[in-house]
Each structure stands twice: as structure tokens, then as C-alpha cells.
ZAGU-306351 format. One record per residue (C-alpha): x, y, z; residue in three letters. Coordinates in pm, whole numbers, padded with zeros to 5 digits, always signed. Last residue first. Layout:
N
XYZALA
...
***
This chain:
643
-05577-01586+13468UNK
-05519-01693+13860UNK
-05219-01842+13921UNK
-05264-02131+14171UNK
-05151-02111+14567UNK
-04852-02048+14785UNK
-04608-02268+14679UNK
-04318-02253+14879UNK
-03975-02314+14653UNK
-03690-02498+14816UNK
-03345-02518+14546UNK
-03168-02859+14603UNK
-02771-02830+14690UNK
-02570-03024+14472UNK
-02280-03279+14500UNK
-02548-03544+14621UNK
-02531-03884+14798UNK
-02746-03686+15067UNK
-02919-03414+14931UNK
-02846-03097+15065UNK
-03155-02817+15038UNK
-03120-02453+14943UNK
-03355-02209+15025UNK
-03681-02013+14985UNK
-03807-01984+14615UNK
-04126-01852+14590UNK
-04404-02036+14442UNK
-04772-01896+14296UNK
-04882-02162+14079UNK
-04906-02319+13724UNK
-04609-02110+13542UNK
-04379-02381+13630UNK
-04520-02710+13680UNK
-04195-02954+13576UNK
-03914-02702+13653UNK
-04099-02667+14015UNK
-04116-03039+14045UNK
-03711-03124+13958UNK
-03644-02778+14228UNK
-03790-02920+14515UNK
-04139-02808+14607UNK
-04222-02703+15002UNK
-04604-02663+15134UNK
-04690-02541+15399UNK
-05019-02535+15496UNK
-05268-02373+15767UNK
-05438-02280+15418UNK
-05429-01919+15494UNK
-05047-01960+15624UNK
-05002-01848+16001UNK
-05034-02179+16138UNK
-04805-02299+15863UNK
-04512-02135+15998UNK
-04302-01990+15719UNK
-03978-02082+15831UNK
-03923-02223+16186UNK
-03947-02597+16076UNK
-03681-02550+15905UNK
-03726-02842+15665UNK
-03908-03083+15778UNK
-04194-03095+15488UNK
-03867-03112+15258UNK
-03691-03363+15460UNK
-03985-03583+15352UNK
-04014-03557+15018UNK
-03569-03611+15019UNK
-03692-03912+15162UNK
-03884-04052+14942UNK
-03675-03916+14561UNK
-03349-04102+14771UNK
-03539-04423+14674UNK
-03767-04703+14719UNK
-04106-04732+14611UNK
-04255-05052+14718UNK
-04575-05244+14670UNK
-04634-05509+14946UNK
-04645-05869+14983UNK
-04721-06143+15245UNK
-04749-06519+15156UNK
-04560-06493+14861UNK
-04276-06320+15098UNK
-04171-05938+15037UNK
-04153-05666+14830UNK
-04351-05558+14534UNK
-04224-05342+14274UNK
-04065-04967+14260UNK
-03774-04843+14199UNK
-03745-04484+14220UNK
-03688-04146+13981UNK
-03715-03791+14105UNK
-03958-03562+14146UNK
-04054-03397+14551UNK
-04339-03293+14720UNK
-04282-03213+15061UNK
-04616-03099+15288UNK
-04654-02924+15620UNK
-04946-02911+15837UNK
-05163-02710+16110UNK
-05306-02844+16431UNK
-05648-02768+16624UNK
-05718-02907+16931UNK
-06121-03009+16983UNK
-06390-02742+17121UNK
-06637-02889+16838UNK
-06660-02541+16680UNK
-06279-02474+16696UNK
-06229-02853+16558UNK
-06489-02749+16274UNK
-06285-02420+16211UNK
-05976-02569+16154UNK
-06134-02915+15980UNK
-06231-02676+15687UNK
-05900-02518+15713UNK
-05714-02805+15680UNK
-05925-02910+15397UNK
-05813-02599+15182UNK
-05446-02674+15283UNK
-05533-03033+15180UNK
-05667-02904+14819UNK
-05367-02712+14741UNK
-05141-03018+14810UNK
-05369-03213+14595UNK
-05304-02932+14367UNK
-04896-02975+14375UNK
-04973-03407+14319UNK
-05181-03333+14052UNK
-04945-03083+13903UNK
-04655-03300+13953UNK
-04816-03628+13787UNK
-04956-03398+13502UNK
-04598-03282+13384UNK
-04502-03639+13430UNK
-04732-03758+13182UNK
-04664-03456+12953UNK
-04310-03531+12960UNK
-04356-03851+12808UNK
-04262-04174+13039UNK
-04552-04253+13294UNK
-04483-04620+13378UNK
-04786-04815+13556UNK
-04756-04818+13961UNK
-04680-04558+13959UNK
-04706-04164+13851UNK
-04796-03990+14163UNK
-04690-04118+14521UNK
-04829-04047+14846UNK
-04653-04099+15170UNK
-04902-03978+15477UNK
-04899-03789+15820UNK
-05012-03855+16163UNK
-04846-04165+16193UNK
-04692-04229+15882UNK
-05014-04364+15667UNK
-04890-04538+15356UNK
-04860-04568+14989UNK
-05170-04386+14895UNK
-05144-04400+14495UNK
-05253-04066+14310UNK
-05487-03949+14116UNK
-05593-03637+14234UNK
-05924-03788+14417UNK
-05758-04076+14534UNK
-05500-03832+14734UNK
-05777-03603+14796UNK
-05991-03899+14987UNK
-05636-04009+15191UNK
-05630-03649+15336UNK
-06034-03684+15433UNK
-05963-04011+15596UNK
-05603-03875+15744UNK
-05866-03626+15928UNK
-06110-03802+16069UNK
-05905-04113+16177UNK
-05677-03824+16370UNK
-05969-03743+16573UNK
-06138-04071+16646UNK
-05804-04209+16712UNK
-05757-03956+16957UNK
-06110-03970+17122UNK
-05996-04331+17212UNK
-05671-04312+17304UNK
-05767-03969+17531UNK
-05676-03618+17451UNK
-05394-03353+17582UNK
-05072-03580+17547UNK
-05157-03655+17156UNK
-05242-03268+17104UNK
-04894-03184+17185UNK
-04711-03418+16986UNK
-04952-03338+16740UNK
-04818-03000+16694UNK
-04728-02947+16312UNK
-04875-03249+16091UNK
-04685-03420+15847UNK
-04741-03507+15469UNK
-04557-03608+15229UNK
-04612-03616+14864UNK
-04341-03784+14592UNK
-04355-03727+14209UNK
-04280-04019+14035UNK
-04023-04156+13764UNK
-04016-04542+13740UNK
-03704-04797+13693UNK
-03982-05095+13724UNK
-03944-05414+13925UNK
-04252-05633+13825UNK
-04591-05609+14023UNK
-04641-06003+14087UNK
-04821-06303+13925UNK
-04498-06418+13801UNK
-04455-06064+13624UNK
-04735-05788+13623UNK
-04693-05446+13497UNK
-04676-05502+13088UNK
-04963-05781+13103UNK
-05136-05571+13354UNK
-05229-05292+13139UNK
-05580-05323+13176UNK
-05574-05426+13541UNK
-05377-05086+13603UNK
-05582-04853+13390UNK
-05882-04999+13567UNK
-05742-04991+13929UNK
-05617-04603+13807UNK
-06003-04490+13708UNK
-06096-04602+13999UNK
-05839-04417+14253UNK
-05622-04565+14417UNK
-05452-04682+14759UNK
-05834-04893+14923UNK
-05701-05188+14734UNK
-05357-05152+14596UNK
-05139-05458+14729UNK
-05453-05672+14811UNK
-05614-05553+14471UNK
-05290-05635+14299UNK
-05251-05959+14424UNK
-05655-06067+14402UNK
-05640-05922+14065UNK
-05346-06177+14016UNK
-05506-06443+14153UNK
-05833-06395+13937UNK
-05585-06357+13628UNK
-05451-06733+13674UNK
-05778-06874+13707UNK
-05882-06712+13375UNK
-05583-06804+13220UNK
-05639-07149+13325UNK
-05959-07146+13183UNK
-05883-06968+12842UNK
-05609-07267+12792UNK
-05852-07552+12904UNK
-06137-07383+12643UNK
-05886-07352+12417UNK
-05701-07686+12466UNK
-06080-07833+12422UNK
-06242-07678+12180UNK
-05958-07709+11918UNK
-05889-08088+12009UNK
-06310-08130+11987UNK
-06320-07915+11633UNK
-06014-08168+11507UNK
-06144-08494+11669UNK
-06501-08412+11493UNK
-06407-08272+11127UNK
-06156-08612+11009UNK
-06132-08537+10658UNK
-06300-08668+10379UNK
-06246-08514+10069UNK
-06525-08608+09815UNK
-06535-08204+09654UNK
-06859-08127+09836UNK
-06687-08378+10172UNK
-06409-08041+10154UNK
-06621-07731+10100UNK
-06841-07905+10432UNK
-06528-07965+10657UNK
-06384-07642+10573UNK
-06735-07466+10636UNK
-06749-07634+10962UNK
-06397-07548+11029UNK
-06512-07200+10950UNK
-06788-07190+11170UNK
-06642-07329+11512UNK
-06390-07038+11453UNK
-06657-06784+11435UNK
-06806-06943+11721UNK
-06491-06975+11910UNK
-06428-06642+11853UNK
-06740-06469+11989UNK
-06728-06719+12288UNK
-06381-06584+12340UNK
-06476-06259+12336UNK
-06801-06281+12583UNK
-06569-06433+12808UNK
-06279-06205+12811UNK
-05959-06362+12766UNK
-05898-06395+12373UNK
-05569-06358+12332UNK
-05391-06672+12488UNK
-05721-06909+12484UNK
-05726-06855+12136UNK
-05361-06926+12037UNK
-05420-07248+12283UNK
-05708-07368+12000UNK
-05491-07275+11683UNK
-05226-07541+11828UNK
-05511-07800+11874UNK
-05633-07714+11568UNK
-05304-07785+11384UNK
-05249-08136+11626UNK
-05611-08252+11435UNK
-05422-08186+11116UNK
-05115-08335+11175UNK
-05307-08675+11309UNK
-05532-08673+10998UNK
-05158-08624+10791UNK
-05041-08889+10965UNK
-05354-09116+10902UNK
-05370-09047+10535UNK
-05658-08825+10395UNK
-05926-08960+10222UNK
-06088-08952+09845UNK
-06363-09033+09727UNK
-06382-09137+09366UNK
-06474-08870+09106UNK
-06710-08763+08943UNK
-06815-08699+08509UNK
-06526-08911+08405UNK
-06707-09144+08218UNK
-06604-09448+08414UNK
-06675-09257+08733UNK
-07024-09098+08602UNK
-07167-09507+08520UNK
-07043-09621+08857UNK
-07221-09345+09041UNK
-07539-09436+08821UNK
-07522-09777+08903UNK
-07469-09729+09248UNK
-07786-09524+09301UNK
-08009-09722+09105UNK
-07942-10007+09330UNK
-08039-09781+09619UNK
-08361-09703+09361UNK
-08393-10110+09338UNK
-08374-10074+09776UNK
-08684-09872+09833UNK
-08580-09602+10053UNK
-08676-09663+10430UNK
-08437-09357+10645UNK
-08423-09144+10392UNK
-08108-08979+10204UNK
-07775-09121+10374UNK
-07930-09441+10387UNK
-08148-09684+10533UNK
-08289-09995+10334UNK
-08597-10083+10256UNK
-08763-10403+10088UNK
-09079-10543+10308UNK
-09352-10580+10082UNK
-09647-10403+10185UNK
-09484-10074+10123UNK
-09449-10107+09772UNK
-09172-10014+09532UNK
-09071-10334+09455UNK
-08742-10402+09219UNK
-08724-10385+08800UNK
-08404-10201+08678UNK
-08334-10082+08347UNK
-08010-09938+08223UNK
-08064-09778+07890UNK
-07999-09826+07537UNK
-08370-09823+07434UNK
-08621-09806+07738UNK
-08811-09511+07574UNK
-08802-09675+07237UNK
-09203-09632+07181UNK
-09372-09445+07483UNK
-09436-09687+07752UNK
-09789-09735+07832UNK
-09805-10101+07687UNK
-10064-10217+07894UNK
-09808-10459+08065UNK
-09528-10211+08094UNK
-09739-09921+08217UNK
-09912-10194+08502UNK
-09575-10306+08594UNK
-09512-09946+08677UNK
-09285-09677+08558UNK
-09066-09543+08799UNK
-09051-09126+08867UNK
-08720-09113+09094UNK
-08684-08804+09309UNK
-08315-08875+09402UNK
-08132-08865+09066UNK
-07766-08936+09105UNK
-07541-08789+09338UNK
-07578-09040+09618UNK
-07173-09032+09666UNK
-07133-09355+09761UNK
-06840-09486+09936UNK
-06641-09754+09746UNK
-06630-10109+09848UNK
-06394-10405+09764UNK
-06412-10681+09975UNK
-06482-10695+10374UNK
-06503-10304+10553UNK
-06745-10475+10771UNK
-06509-10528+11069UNK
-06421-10131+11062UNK
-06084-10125+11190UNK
-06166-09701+11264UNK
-06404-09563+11028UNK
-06384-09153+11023UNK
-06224-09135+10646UNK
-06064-09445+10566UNK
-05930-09691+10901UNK
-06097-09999+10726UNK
-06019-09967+10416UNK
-06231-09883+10107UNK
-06076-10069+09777UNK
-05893-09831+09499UNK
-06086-09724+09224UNK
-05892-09595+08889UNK
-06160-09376+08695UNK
-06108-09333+08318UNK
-06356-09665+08223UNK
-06373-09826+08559UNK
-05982-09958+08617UNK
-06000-10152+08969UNK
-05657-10161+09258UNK
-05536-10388+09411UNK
-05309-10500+09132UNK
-05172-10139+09110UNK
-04998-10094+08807UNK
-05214-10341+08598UNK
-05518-10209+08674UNK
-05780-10459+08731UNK
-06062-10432+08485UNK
-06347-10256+08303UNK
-06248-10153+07995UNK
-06511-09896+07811UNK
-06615-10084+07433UNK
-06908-09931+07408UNK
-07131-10268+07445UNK
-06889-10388+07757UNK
-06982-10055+07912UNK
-07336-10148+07930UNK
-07237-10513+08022UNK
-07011-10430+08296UNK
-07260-10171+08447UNK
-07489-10416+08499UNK
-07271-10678+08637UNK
-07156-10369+08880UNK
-07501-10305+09031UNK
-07596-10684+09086UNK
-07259-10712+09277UNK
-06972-10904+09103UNK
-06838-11248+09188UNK
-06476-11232+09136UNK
-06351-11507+08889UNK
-06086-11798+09121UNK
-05726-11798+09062UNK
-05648-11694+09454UNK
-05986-11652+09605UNK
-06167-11325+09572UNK
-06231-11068+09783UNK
-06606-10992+09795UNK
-06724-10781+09491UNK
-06865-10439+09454UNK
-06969-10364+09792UNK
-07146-10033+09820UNK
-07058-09821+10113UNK
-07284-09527+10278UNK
-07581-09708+10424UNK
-07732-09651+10752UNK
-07827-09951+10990UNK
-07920-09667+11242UNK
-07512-09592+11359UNK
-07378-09959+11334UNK
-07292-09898+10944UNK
-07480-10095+10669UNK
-07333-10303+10429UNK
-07482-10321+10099UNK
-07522-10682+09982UNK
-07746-10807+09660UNK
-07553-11044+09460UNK
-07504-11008+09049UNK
-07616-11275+08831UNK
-07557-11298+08428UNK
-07234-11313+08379UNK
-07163-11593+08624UNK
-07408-11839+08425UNK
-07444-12130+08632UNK
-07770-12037+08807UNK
-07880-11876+08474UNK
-08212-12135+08460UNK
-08169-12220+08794UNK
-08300-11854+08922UNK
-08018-11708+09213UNK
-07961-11893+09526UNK
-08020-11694+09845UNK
-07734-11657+10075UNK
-07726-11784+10425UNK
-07360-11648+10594UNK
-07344-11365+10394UNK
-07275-11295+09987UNK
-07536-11278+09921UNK
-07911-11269+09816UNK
-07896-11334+09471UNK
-08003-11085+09161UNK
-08064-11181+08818UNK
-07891-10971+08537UNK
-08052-10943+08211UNK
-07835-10897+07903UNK
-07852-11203+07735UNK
-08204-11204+07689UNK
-08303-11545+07571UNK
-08212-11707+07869UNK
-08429-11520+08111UNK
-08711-11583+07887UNK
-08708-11940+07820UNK
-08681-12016+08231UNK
-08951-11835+08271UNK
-09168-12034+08042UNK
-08979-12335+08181UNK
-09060-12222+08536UNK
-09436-12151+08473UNK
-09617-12513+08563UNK
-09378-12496+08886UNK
-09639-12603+09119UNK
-09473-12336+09389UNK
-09646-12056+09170UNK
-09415-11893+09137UNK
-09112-12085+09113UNK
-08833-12103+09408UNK
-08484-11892+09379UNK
-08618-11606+09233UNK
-08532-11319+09389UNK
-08652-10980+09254UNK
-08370-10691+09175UNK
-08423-10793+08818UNK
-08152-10567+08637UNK
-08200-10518+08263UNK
-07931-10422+08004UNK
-07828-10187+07698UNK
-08224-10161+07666UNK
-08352-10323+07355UNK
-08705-10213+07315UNK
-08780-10588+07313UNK
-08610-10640+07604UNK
-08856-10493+07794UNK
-09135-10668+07652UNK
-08990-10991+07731UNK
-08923-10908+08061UNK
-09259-10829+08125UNK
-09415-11142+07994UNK
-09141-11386+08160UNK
-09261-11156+08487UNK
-09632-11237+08395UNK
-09529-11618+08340UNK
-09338-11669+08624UNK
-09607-11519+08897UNK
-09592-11224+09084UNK
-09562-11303+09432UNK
-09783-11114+09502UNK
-10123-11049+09340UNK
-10163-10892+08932UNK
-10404-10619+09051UNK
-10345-10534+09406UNK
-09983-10581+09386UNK
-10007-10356+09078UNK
-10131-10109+09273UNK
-09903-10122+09549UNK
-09618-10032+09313UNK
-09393-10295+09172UNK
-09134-10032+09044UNK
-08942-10006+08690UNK
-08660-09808+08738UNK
-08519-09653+08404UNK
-08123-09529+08404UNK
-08013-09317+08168UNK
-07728-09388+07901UNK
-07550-09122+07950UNK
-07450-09025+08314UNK
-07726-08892+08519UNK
-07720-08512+08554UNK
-07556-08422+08951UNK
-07795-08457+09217UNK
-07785-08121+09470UNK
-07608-08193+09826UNK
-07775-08089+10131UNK
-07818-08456+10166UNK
-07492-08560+10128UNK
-07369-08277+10317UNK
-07614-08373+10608UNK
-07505-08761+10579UNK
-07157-08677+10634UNK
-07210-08474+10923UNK
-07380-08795+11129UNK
-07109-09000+10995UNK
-06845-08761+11137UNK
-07083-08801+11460UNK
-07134-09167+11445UNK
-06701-09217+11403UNK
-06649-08971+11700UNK
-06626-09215+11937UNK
-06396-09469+11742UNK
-06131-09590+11974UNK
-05886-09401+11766UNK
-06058-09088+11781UNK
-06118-09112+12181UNK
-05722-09178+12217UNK
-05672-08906+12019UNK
-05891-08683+12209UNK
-05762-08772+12539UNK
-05405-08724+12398UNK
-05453-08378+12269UNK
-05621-08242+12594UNK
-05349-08409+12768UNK
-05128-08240+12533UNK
-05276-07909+12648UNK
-05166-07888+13017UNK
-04779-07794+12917UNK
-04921-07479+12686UNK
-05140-07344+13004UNK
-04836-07458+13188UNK
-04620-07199+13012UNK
-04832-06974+12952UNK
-04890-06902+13326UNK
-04517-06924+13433UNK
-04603-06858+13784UNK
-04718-07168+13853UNK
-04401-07344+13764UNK
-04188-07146+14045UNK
-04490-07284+14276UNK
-04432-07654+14125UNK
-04073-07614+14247UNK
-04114-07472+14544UNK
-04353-07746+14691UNK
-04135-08058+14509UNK
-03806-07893+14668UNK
-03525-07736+14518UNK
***
């Protein structure tokens, strides 16, 4: 079989390749997914959920932020000196908060004479549960104060690393990996929550049957890696990070420095709790993007994380959770699947737009139920697989249904009615095969038509005024064929072939009931033509003719015949011609010219059993079939019963 043949056999099987063009789809968007191009858009979504996203009650204890507001910039100068900020620390502590973040570095003394250090020095020491923050780790870190320098419980490093999308922050970094036999060094936000939970006895350490993985209290953490969730090799997936959830309280209300100082704080409010001193001032430049706002003040960020790690060891959340590559890959291969089904059924345009809307809108909803309840599974590469093969699939079919109107209305067009080109497209699926009218087993009800003395008229008149002659009347014959329903199969000269009951499959004997009649009162309707065009030709000084008709009902096979390049519907069997030795036979009985309609018409017996008790018939004769034992019984009809 050759190349040419072989990929036309294929293109005939229109599912077939639909289904066969769809991996390519499925590669394209795997390969895309694994390079990363959907990563900002999954991000994108993520941040909308988190936002949409109501806060969840603060684990117990609270958490206080303390913010540097412009105001007390104005009034106490920046940098705050080492004595005010000994001053304010000491009157935290001294409502005897479970611990105190200072989210300020303070690797040089304020002022740069250093008469304050040792006062500032005194203070951070005598409160064993303040955490000093450091500015790494990276490749310039910040040192932490001198005074607790030394003290690894008692500084905590300030990283978040920020995705490539806007600098956005949705990972925390707990600790860098440490070396072999060396302590971890712990972020600012997980020092403080290690000496909270170290004062109500909640462990806080690596689980034993997992040794990468961390034991918070009743939540078991395992590291963020770089392929998690929509990240693909991320290079600053480094250490042990968790996503954050951003569930705590958004809408913080800090007090000031200036509340602390006057001593505006209500008696015991910072008792027990978390408290975390960081600038809240736009002149000092301390923002970070997340999830939330693009700018938030980087303490509440701190904030944040402790009060995610505070609900994890309590129980209250839980840690996010992803799906594993080959079940991403099954998934995404799922909607692909689900996409084809769509472009199978849904063909019409505004149908499949419908559909892929509603379909768009429960993945989204999927998506969304799932990053509520920290799932994260890939949304992008699945809706874009889905989109794709149907949108391919729906094409193709498309494409494919365009050539086969163009089939049937080049094997039909100008042969039936309107109401039968609809009936036929609509029920193509069942009528077409390969692109072609299918071979059928169909019962019809034959016309044919011939006209008595155009022999004759043919020698008397010119080509020209001939064909203007005979046009005029096989146009009005082929308008009452379309007008009773029925298929013009061909001219014959100066007659026709018309069929009634193809080219879809009339099976109940009411269908073929009403394929006789029509085809016995199209009959009708000629005669009444004939006499029309009788007295016109008469007026017009032009021959005149009469005509015969056979209508006979009997079963065929019908289908197209031919090459692809040329292609015609065909009805073949005896049920044809014995239609057309009816309108033959003996020519001698019952002359049409002396019929009121100037038309004889001759039933075979299969047609008269099928409209009996509709017309006027008489029977006439017997007819031998050829290939048949039995004579046919001839009935004339001459007309409808009247009521």
C-alpha cells in the first residue's frame, strides 16, 4: 500500500486520528510543565486562594507585634539608640512574655561612640528569652549583637526566599542544612517558637523514623523540595522550608514604642505571649512581598511564621501537602482524556464553548477546594492538556464534518428537499461511513417518469428551443419531487428516477406507508402539472405530449458508488426497473392523452397494499418480474378518494 493511500485510508477514520493527534497535545504540555512555564501561573492561583482565604484564630499563646511607627521615628530619631531599646526591652520582659523577638539588627552600637553598648549589652543578657535577629544566612550576612553573639539559643537569622515571579514570598526557611555533627542554626521565627514550646514542655526535634524529617509538637514536617507543588528544580529550595499558609491574623493592630515607653500597655497584656519588635514605618526600608500585599512590613511576615508554627505543633493546621510526580503526570493525562471526550460529543460551537466553560469551572473549583485543605495540585498543565486535546479534537472534527457536508451536498445537492438535507446532516453519524453514504439494505418506493411522444416532438423543434422546452418541464417535475419529499436520483432523458424513503432508513410501517403515498400524490400532482403545461404549450403554439408514471416498493441497496475523486448515490435493484417497466407497460392501455391528468399512472401490487383506501385504483394486469416466480398485479390510479 502506498504512503498516499495509506494516509487517505487513515483519514477516514476521524476518531481515530483525532485520538492519534492528542499525545502531541499531551507531550507539548508536559514538556512546558517540566520546563517550568506554568510555575508563575500556579503561583499566580495560589496567591488568590491564599488571599481569598479567611485567618484562622491564633494559636494560644497570642502573638503581640510591637511596631516602630513613623511617629515614634519622629519622636525618639532613628536609629534608636541602645539605651531606649535596653529601656524597652526591659519593660517588656517585665510582664514576662513566654519570649521576645527583636527583628532589629544590631551589629554596630547606636550611637557609633558606643557609650550605650554595655547598658545594652546588660539587658539582652538578662532576659533569657529574647531572640536577636542576623541577617543570613547568604553570601554577606549581618552579625548578630556581641553581647549574645556566641549564644546559639538566643539568635535566629532573617531569610525568606522569594520566588522569581515579583520577589513574592510563599516559603519560610527554618534552618539551612546543616553540617555533619554540627547544631542547626534556626530562623528568628523558629528560635521563638522553640522557647515558647520549650516552657510547656512540646518536643521540638528530629523524628526519629524519618531522620529528614522535623517533630513540631503533633505535626511531623518534612523539608520542601524542589519539584513540590508547581516548582520545578527550584535552585532556592536550599534547607528546610515549609510553605506558608498565611492563616494567621492579617489586620495586625501593633502597639507602639511610644505605648511601651509611656506605659500604655494594659497591666499583663504581654504575659505569656510571643512578642515581636520590627519597624513599621515607611521611611525605613523593611518590606517584603507576599502572597497578601505586595510591601508588608517584614516583623508581621515574621509574625506570620510564628503563628503557623505555633497551630502545627498544636494541631490546629496542617502541613502542606503535594502530590507525587506520577500521580501529577496521571492526573494531567485524566484531563487530557476528559478533553478528547469533549471534542467527540460536543460538536457545535456554541456547545462546546458551553462545556468547556462549565468544565473550565469545576477544575477551578477542584483546584480551589483542594489548596483550602493545603493540597497542591498541579491546576495549569491539567486545564491547558484539557483545553488543548479538546479544542484539537473539536477542530478536527469540525474539519472532518465540513468534508462530509461537502460529500453529501455534492451527492444530494439540488435532489432534496430542506427539511430532508437537515434530517440527513442530523443523522449523519448513522448514514455516513469513511466520510461516505454507507451501504444500507433500504426499502423505497420507486417513481418513474416517461413522456409519451417525444420522439416526435424532438424531430419537429430545434436544439435550442428543445432544450428550452423540455428544461421547462423536467424543472417543474423535479419541483414536485422536492416538494413530496422525495430524492431526485436522475433525469432519463425526458423522464426522471425518483426515490422515496432514502437516503436515511425508513423501517416502521408508518414510514413506508408515507413514502408510497407521497410518492402516489406526487404522481397526482404531475398529472395536474401536465395539464397546466397542456394548455400553456396550446397557447404558446408549442407540441404538446402526455406521460406515464411507475411507482413501484421493494427493497434496494443503496450507497455511494464510485472513485474518491468522483462519487454518486446509488440505488440498485430489481425494485428500479420493475418502476420502469411499469410506466412501459402496454403502452396501448389507457392512453394518457385521453386521461384528465394526461397521466398514467401504474402501481405494483407491494405500493397498492401499502396506500390502500387512499385513492381511486383499478387493477389492470399482471406484470412478470424477472428473477421472479410471480406475476405482479398493475393497478391505475386514477385520483384521491374524496370523503
Amino acid at each position: 500500500m502506498s504512503g498516499v493511500k495509506w494516509l487517505r485510508q487513515l483519514g477516514r477514520r476521524t476518531k481515530l486520528v483525532a485520538f492519534l493527534l492528542c499525545p502531541f497535545v499531551l507531550a507539548a504540555v508536559l514538556a512546558l510543565w517540566r520546563a517550568g512555564a506554568f510555575q508563575s501561573a500556579e503561583c499566580f492561583l495560589h496567591d488568590q486562594i491564599i488571599a481569598w482565604r479567611a485567618p484562622l484564630d491564633a494559636a494560644s499563646p497570642g502573638i503581640v507585634v510591637i511596631g516602630i511607627t513613623e511617629n515614634d521615628i519622629r519622636q525618639y530619631g532613628w536609629a534608636l539608640d541602645d539605651q531606649t531599646l535596653a529601656r524597652v526591652l526591659d519593660l517588656i520582659a517585665a510582664q514576662q512574655p513566654s519570649a521576645i523577638g527583636l527583628d532589629l539588627y544590631r551589629d554596630l552600637p547606636e550611637p557609633r561612640d558606643g557609650r550605650f553598648s554595655q547598658v545594652f549589652s546588660n539587658s539582652l543578657l538578662a532576659h533569657t528569652n529574647l531572640v536577636c535577629i542576623f541577617g543570613g544566612p547568604d553570601d554577606a550576612p549581618i552579625a548578630p549583637p556581641p553581647a549574645v553573639a556566641d549564644l546559639p539559643g538566643r539568635i535566629g537569622f532573617n531569610a525568606f526566599p522569594a520566588d522569581q515571579d515579583g520577589g513574592v514570598v510563599r516559603r519560610a526557611l527554618l534552618f539551612p542544612q546543616p553540617e555533619p555533627g554540627e547544631q542547626p542554626t534556626y530562623s528568628l521565627a523558629m528560635q521563638l517558637v522553640g522557647h515558647h514550646l520549650g516552657q510547656i514542655g512540646v518536643p521540638m526535634t528530629w523524628d526519629p523514623r524519618a531522620p529528614d524529617q522535623f517533630q513540631l509538637g503533633k505535626a511531623t514536617l518534612r523539608p520542601f523540595k524542589p519539584s513540590d507543588g508547581p516548582y520545578v528544580q527550584d535552585e532556592n529550595v536550599v534547607g528546610f522550608q515549609i510553605q506558608l499558609d498565611y492563616r494567621g491574623e492579617r489586620d495586625v493592630r501593633p502597639l507602639s514604642l511610644a505605648d511601651i515607653l509611656s506605659g500604655k500597655t494594659w497591666t499583663n497584656e504581654l504575659t505569656g505571649r510571643i512578642v515581636l519588635i520590627g519597624i513599621m514605618g515607611s521611611s525605613v526600608n523593611d518590606f517584603v512581598n507576599t502572597p497578601l500585599r505586595i510591601g508588608q512590613y517584614g516583623v508581621t511576615l515574621h509574625a506570620q511564621v510564628v503563628d503557623q508554627l505555633l497551630r502545627l505543633a498544636a494541631g490546629a493546621s496542617v502541613p502542606a501537602r503535594y502530590w507525587p510526580e506520577w500521580l501529577e503526570t496521571v492526573w494531567i493525562l485524566l484531563l487530557a482524556l476528559l478533553g478528547i471526550q469533549l471534542g467527540f460529543v460536543a460538536r457545535e460551537p456554541w456547545r462546546f464553548t458551553a462545556w468547556l466553560l462549565v468544565a473550565t469551572a469545576v477544575l477551578a473549583g477542584v483546584q480551589v477546594w483542594a489548596l483550602w485543605h493545603d493540597w497542591w495540585p498541579p491546576f495549569v498543565p491539567g486545564l491547558a492538556a484539557f483545553i488543548g486535546c479538546a479544542v484539537l479534537v473539536m477542530s478536527y472534527m469540525a474539519w472532518q464534518e465540513r468534508i462530509m457536508r461537502k460529500t453529501l451536498m455534492s451527492l444530494f445537492s439540488q435532489q432534496v428537499s430542506q427539511d430532508i438535507a437537515e434530517n440527513l446532516w442530523a443523522r449523519r453519524e448513522e448514514f455516513l461511513e469513511d466520510g461516505r453514504p454507507k451501504a444500507q439494505r433500504l426499502t423505497v418506493t420507486v417513481l418513474f417518469t416517461d413522456l409519451k411522444g417525444f420522439s416526435s416532438v424532438s424531430e419537429k423543434m430545434d436544439p435550442v428551443g428543445l432544450y428550452a422546452w423540455l428544461n421547462r418541464y423536467l424543472g417543474d417535475m423535479a419541483d414536485l419531487v422536492l416538494q413530496h419529499h422525495g430524492v431526485l436520483k436522475q433525469f432519463t432523458g425526458d423522464g426522471l428516477l425518483a426515490l422515496f424513503g432514502v437516503p436515511t432508513p425508513h423501517t416502521s410501517p408508518e414510514d413506508l406507508r408515507r413514502d408510497a403515498e407521497r410518492a402516489v400524490r406526487c404522481a397526482l400532482a404531475m398529472g395536474r402539472r401536465m395539464v397546466g403545461l397542456h394548455e400553456q404549450w396550446q397557447r404558446e403554439s408549442q407540441p404538446t405530449v402526455s406521460m406515464r408514471v411507475g411507482i413501484y416498493t421493494g427493497t434496494v441497496a443503496a450507497g455511494s458508488i464510485g472513485s474518491a475523486n468522483r462519487c454518486e448515490y446509488a440505488a440498485i435493484g430489481d425494485v428500479v426497473n420493475t418502476a420502469s417497466r411499469l410506466e412501459s407497460y402496454d403502452k396501448s392501455l389507457a392512453d394518457p392523452d385521453l386521461h384528465p391528468l394526461r397521466c398514467r399512472i401504474l402501481i405494483g401490487a407491494p405500493t397498492h397494499d401499502l396506500v390502500a383506501g387512499l385513492f381511486q385504483t383499478q387493477e389492470i394486469g399482471l406484470l412478470k418480474v424477472k428473477g421472479k416466480q410471480n406475476e405482479v398485479a398493475v393497478f391505475q390510479v386514477h385520483g384521491e378518494l374524496t370523503a
